[in-house]
N, C-alpha and C positions, 0 to 999 in steps of 0.2 A: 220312440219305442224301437226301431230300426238301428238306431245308433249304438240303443243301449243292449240289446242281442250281439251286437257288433263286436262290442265292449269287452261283454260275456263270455265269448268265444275261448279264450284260455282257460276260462271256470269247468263251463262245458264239455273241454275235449281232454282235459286232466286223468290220466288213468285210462284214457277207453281207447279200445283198437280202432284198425280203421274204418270196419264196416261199422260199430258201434257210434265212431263218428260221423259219418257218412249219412247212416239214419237219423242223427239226430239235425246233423244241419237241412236235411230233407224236410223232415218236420217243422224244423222252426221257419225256413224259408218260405215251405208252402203258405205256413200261414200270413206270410210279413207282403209276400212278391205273388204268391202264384207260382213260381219258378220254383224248380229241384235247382239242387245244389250241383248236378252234373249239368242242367241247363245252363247254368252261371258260369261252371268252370267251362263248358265249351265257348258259352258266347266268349269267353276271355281270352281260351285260345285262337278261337276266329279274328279276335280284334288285334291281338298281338304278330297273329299271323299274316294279316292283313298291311299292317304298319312296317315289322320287319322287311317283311320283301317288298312293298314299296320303297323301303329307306335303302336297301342294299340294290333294286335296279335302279335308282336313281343314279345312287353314287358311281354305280357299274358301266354307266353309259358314258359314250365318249365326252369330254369336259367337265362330266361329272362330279369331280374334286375339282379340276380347276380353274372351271368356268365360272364358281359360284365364291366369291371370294369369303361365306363363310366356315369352308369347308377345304379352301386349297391349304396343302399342306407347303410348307413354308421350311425356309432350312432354318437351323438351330445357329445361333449366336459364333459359334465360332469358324462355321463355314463361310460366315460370311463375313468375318473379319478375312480369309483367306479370297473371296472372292472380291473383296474389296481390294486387297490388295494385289492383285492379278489383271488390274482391269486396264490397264498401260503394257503389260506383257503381249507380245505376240500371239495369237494363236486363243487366247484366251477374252478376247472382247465378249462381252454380253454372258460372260459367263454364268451366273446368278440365274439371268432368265431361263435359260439355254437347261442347266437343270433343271430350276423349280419345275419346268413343264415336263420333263422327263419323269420325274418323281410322283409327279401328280398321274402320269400316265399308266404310272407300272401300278401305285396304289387303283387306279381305275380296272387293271386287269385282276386287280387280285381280289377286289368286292364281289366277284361274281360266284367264288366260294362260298360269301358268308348267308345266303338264302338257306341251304340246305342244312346249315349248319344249328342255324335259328330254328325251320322247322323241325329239326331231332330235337332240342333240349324242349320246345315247344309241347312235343308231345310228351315228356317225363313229367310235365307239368302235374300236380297234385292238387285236390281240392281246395285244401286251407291256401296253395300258393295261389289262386288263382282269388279266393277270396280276401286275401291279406292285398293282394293288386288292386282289386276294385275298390275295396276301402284305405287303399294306402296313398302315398305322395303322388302327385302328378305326374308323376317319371317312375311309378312302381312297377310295371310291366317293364320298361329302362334297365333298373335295378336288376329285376328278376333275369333278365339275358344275360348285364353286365357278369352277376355272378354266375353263371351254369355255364356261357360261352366263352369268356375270355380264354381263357387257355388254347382251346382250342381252334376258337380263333386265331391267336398267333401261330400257333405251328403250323396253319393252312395258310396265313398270311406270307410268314414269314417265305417262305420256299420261294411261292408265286411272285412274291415282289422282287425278290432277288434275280429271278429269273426274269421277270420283268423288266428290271433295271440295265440287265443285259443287253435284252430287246430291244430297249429304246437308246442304249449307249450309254445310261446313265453313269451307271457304275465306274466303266473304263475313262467319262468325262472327270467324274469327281477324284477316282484315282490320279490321273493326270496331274489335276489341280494341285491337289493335296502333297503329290510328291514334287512340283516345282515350289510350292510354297515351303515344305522342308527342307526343302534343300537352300533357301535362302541364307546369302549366311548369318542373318542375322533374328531367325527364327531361334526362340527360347524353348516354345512347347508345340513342340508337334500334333498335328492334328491327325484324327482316328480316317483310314482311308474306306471303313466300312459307313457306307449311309443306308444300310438296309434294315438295321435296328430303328432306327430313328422313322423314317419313313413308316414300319409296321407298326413302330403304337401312334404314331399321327393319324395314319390312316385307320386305326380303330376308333381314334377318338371320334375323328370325324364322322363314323360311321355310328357309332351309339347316340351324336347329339343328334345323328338326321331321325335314328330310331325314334329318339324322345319328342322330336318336332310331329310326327305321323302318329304318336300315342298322344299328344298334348290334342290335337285336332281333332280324334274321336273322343276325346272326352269331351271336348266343349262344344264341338258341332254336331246338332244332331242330324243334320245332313250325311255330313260323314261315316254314319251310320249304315251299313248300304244293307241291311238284313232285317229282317224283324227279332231276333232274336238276338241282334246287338243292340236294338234300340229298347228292347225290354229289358236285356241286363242293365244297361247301362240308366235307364230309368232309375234303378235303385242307386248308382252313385248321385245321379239329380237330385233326389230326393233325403239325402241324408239331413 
């Protein structure tokens, strides 16, 4: 019965405004959970709330990214044909490492934006968004950030990483590299002296699978639950 109101929901909400909406998933919900419909969208903001900024201080703390090798951001394919070949060069031994940890540092300074950012789109949250999460893929809350944040996430990433990169030398290193590797004479394709694009959607990706790891865990543990009112919403995805 549960699944098949579930089902129904576009039949339902066809033509009607939002309070008209609103009332009716009230109704139907009381009778299926006991819960209103604003109780389900809060528990969902609670749990999304909950996951988000765990996933973002994790990442934010020092090793964060690159303590944890499935979240260290790693250089892209052609830096490191340049750092491969640099590593006999003077001045450039261990060059590879010497970044990646840079890299991973500045992305470490720039997660500390993205809490605040999760909880604003967090609260634009809508009832059917919050009930389409509960009854949707296991990474629906995931999704739901992916699309309302991303944007905005990078223009708050992008600055702080950059300026991060500064911070920890990265940038002036990779510059370095990149311009004795061009200058080789026997370099065909020059390589891009910017690694701050790169770094910013790495460090989102990584920052949406840690999100998806802290949503995947309150749905399956009900431990991780830490409210009564997570553990009731989420009764009803157990029980579908």
């Amino acid at each position: 019965m549960r699944k098949l109101v579930f089902l129904l929901f576009p039949i339902l909400f066809f033509g009607c405004t939002p309070q008209q909406i609103n009332d009716t998933l009230n109704t139907v919900l009381s009778g299926t959970s006991g819960l209103s419909s604003d109780q389900i969208g809060n528990g969902l903001k609670e749990a999304l709330r909950i996951g988000a900024q765990a996933g973002a201080n994790e990442l934010s703390a020092p090793g964060g990214y690159f303590d944890d090798l499935a979240y260290r951001i790693l250089l892209p394919e052609e830096v490191r044909k340049v750092t491969d070949r640099l590593q006999g060069v003077p001045g450039f031994a261990n060059l590879e490492e010497v970044i990646i940890k840079k890299i991973n540092q500045g992305a470490e300074d720039a997660a500390q934006k993205a809490a605040p950012i999760f909880v604003s789109a967090i609260k634009q949250m809508t009832i059917q968004d919050a009930l389409g999460i509960l009854k949707g893929d296991r990474n629906a809350a995931t999704q739901y950030l992916q699309r309302t944040t991303s944007q905005n996430l990078y223009n708050e990433f992008s600055p702080v990483i950059s300026t991060s990169l500064d911070k920890f030398d990265a940038q002036k290193i990779w510059e370095d590299a990149a311009n004795a590797y061009n200058n080789f004479p026997l370099t065909r394709q020059p390589v891009n002296t910017n690694l701050a694009d790169h770094v910013t959607q790495k460090a989102l990706e990584g920052l949406f699978s840690k999100v998806a790891v802290k949503e995947e865990d309150i749905r399956q543990n009900v431990s991780s639950r830490t409210s009564e009112l997570l553990r009731k919403v989420f009764a009803l995805q157990d029980g579908e």
